[in-house]
Structures are given as C-alpha cells and as structure tokens.
N, C-alpha and C positions, 0 to 999 in steps of 0.2 A: 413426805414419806418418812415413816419413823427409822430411826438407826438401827433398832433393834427392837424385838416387841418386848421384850423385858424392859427397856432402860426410855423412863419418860423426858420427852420435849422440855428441853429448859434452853431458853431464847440465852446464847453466847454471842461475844463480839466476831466477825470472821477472822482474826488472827486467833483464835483457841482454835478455829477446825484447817487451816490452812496447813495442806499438802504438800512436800514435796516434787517436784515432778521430772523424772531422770531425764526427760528427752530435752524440759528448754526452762529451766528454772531461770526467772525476773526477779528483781530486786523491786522492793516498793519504801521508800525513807519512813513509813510509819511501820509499815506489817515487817519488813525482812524481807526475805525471800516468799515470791507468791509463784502458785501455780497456775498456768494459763486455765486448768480444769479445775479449778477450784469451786466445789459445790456449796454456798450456804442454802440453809434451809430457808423456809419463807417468815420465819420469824427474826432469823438473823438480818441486822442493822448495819452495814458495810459504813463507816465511819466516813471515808471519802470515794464515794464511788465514781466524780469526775475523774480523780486521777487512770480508775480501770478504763473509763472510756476515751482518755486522753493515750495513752500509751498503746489502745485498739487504734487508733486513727495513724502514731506514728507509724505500728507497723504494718497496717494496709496501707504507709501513704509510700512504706520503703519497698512493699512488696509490688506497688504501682511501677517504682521508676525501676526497678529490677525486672518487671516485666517490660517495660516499656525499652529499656536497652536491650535487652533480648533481643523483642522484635524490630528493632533497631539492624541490632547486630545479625538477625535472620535477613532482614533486606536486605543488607549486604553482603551476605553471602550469598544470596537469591542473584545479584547481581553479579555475584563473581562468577558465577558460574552459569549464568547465561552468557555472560563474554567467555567462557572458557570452549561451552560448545558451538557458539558460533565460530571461532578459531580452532576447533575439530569440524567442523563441518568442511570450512573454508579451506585446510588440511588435505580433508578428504576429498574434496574437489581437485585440489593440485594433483596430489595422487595420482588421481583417475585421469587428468590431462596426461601429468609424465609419463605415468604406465601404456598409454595410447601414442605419444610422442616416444617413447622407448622401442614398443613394438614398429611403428614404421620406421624408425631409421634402422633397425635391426630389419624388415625386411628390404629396404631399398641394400643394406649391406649384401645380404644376401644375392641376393637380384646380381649388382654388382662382381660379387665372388664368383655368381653362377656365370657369367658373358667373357671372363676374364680365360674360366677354366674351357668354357667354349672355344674363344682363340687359339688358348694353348694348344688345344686339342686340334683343332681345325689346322695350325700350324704345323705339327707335329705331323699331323696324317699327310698334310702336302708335303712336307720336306722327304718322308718314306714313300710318296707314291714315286715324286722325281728320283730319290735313289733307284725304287723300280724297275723305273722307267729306264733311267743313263744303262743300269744295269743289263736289263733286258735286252736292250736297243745293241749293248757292247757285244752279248752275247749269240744273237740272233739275226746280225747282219751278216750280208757274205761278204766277204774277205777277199782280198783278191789273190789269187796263188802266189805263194813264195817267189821272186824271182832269184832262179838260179845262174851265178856268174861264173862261169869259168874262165883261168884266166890261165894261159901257157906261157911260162917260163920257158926261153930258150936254154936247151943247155949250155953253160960255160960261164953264165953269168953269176956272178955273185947274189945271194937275193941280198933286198934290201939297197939295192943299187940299181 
C-alpha cells in the first residue's frame, strides 16, 4: 500500500521506516530501538530477520512459563480453598451439633428448675396447710371449763404461812 498517493515507492532498509512505539519499545544491536508494530513494505529487505523471529520465540516462550506459573499458582489456590471450605463445612456441622447439644442441656436445665420450684411449692403449701391445721384444731376444739379454786383462809392466820 502506497504511503501517500503523491510520494512514489522507493525500496528503503527497515531501519529508515522504524517506529517508535510508547507502549513496549525493543532494542535490536543493529536497528536500535524497534517497534513490535513495525510495518515494512513488501519491497523492503529486513537485513536480519532471524533475529525478529528469535526474540518472538523468547517472548512467547516467557509468556508460556508466566502463563504456566499462573495456572500453577491458580491450582493452588483452587486448593486452598477447597480445604478452606471443607473446614467451613465441617465448622458448620459442629455448629449445628453444639447448637442442638446446647438446646437440650438448656432444656433438661429447665426441666430441672421446673421439679425444684415444684418441691418448693409442694413444701411450702404443706407446711401452711399444717399451720392450718395445728391452728384451726387449737381454735375449734372444746375446752374444758376453767376450774375454779377457792381456797378459805382462816381468819388469824398470817397469809403466806
């Protein structure tokens, strides 16, 4: 494709057309700095173009083991973390045991507290029915009449003698 339609094809080396390129500028020992997007035309002559395919290989071979640690490092945490929820599971089991061993000693306590206050109660009510009772009995028996003593003093005597 022409550069310009005014300006005619003249076959350059590709370091006259080599680009800068902000994002990942390469060094090359003959050209300088090259551009990963570096366009020659098709009449352009790239002087060593094993080196461009040698330095594609280094960096597909670094972005291989960079991938390849990744998913390295993904399985390992694939792994951390199925041990983490199996240890929330296993968590959540205890849980639901204590929580159910919680509730029944909390009602056997109850249970307990309730038979306790029954006693008391039951005790209580007996020891008021026998006051009642002694009471009632003390008041509603009959009596036997006063006995009355009289006692005559001769006259002349001293009392007390």
């Amino acid at each position: 494709s022409p550069l310009s339609p005014h300006v005619p094809m003249v076959p350059l080396p590709c370091s006259a057309l080599v680009r800068l390129s902000p994002h990942r500028p390469h060094m090359s020992p003959s050209h300088g700095p090259l551009s990963p997007g570096c366009r020659c035309p098709p009449t352009c002559v790239c002087p060593r173009p094993q080196e461009g395919l040698a330095r594609c290989q280094r960096e597909a071979e670094e972005v291989t083991e960079l991938m390849k640690q990744n998913f390295a490092r993904a399985l390992e945490r694939d792994g951390r973390l199925s041990d983490l929820d199996s240890r929330a599971q296993e968590l959540r089991a205890m849980g639901e045991t204590f929580t159910r061993s919680t509730r029944a000693v909390a009602r056997q306590q109850r249970r307990g507290h309730r038979r306790w206050r029954l006693v008391v109660i039951g005790l209580a009510g007996l020891l008021l029915l026998l006051l009642l009772l002694i009471l009632g009995l003390a008041l509603w028996l009959p009596r036997p009449p006063p006995v009355i003593i009289t006692v005559t003093v001769p006259p002349g005597t001293p009392p007390g003698g």
